[in-house]
N, C-alpha and C positions, 0 to 999 in steps of 0.2 A: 447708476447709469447703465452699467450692464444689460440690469432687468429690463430698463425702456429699451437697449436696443434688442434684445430677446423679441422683445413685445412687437419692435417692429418690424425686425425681420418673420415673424409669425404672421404679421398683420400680413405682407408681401405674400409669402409662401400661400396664404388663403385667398387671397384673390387671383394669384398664378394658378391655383387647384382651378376655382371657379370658370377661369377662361378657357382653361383647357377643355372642361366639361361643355365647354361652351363650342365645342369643336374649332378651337380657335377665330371665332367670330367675335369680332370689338361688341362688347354690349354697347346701349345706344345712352344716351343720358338719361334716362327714365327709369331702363334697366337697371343701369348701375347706381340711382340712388336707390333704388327698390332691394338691390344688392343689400348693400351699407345700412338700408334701415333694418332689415330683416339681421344683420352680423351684429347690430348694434348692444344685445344683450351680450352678447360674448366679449364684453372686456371685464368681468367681474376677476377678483384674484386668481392667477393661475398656479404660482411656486407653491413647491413642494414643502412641506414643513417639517426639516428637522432641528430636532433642540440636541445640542450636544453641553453637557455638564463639565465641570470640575473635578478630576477624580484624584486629585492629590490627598491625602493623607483618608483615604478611605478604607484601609485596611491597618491595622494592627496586631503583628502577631503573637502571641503568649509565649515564643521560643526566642522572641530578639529581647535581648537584656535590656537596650538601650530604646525599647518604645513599650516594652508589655508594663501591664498597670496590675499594682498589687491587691487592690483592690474588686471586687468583682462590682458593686454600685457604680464605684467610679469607672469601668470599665462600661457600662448600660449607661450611663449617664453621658458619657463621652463621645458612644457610637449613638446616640438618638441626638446629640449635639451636631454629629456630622449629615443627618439626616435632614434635620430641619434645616442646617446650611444647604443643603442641595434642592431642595422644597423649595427654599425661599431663591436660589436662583432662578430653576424650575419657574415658577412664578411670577419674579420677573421679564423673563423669555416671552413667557407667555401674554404678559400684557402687551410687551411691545406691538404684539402682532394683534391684539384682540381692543386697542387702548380708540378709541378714535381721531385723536391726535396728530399720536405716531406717526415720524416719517415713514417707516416701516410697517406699518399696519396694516391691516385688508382694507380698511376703510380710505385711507388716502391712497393705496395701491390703488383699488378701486377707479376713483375720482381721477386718478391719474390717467386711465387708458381712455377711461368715459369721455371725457375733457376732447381727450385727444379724435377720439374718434366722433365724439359731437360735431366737433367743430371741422371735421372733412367731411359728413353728413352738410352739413349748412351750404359747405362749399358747392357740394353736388345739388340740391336745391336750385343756389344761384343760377345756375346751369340749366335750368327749365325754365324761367321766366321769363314769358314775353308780356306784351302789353293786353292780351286776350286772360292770359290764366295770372295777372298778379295779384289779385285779391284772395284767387285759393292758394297760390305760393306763399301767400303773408299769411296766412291762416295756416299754413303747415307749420311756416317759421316761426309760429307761436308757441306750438307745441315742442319746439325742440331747444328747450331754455334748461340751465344745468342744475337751476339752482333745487327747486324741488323734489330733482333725485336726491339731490347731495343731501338734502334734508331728513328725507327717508335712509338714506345708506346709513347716518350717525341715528337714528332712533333704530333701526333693524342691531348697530351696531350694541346700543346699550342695550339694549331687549336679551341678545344674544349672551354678551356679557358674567348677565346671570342666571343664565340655563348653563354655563359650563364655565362650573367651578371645580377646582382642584382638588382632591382627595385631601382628606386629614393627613397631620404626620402621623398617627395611630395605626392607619391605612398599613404603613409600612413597617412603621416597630418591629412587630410579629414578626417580619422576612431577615432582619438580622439573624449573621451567622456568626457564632461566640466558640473562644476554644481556650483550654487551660491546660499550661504548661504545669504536671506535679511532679516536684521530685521525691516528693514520698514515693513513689511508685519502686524508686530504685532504692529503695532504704529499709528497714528492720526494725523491729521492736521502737523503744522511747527515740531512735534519731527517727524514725518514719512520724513521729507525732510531732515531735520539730518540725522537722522539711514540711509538713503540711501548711507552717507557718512562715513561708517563703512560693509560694504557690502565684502564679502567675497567669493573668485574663489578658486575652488580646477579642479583637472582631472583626469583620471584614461586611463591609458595605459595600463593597463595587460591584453587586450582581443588583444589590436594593437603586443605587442609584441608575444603572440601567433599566430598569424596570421603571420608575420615575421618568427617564428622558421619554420611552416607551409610550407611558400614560399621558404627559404633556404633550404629545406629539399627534396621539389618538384625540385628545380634547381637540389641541387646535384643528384639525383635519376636520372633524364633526362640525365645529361653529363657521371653519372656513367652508364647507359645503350647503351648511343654512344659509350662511351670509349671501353665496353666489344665487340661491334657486331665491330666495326671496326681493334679494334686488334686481334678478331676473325677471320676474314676475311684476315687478314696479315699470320698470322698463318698458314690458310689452306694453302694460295696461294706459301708462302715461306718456308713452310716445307711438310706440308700433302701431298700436293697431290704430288711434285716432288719425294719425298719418296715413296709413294705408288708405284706409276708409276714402281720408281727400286724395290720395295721388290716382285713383282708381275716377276723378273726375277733370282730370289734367286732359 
């Protein structure tokens, strides 16, 4: 709810710009659907995309008795465990916003402002029809139907989909940061080869999982700015300009 009323205090704030430019002159009804059809690309997704992760048990130190692991495998094994836990949240973040579904999506975000601003486009139309131009008013009002964008927005969406996919957890492995606690160090002769066998691995993942939020956040941003120019570009082709074209014989 927030978002749409964002959207439509935006939506205001752009049309109070445009009158001013306008020297404060009421545009006339022809103007101002010429307005609205030309703004009419611009409700493609606008929010910012950030992914914020999990970062509870991401570090482990080799100096706390009661978390370091005796084991050095098991210590690798543990922190590439906490990895793929943040990947896969990672992951699912990310569909949210990339899924075409989603109430959250780019894709019904999308469809949401389109909708909205199709249908005050129609209204401004109404507004031009007399009984001399209603034949090219119907023929404009043909062109301004939702369904075939929305068709294209969900194939632009799965296209998109699979041009931006997530790094491997391999990707990240390598950035782990490992540390070991030896107390042979403070020891001598045969007790220094004991203590070696009480030796202690921790690791710290909380620099890898911010670099992960980092990377998801760059993906989304990339498919969210294909997403916008290509349904952009559906927009102009399939309503702006064939519209134009008739309103220029109004």
């Amino acid at each position: 709810m927030d978002e749409e009323n964002n959207f439509l205090k935006e939506q205001k704030e752009t049309v109070a710009t445009d009158a001013c430019l306008a020297a404060g002159e009421p545009r006339t009804p022809a103007e101002d659907f010429a307005f609205w059809l030309k703004d009419l690309g611009n409700c493609a997704s606008y929010r910012g995309n950030i992914v914020s992760l999990d970062r509870s048990k991401a570090n482990v130190m080799a100096a706390d008795t009661s978390e370091a692991i005796s084991s050095k495998g098991k210590c690798q094994d543990m922190a590439q465990k906490r990895i793929d836990r943040a990947i896969h949240e990672a992951r699912q973040k990310m569909d949210c916003r990339t899924s075409v579904s989603g109430s959250d999506s780019f894709c019904q975000e999308f469809r949401r402002h389109f909708d909205h601003r199709l249908d005050i486009l129609r209204e401004k139309l109404e507004l031009l029809r007399t009984s001399e131009n209603a034949v090219i008013v119907d023929e404009m009002a043909s062109y301004l139907i939702a369904s075939e964008i929305h068709r294209k927005a969900i194939k632009i969406c799965g296209e998109l989909s699979m041009m931006y996919s997530f790094q491997t957890a391999n990707a990240y492995y390598s950035k782990i940061s490992y540390d070991v606690w030896d107390p042979s160090d403070y020891e001598a002769g045969f007790a220094k080869f004991v203590a070696k066998c009480f030796m202690r691995h921790g690791f710290s993942c909380y620099e890898v999982i911010q670099t992960i939020e980092k990377d998801a956040q760059a993906t989304l941003d990339g498919f969210q700015a294909d997403f916008n120019t290509r349904i952009q570009d559906e927009i102009l082709s399939c309503i702006v300009e064939p519209v134009q074209r008739l309103l220029s014989r109004l």
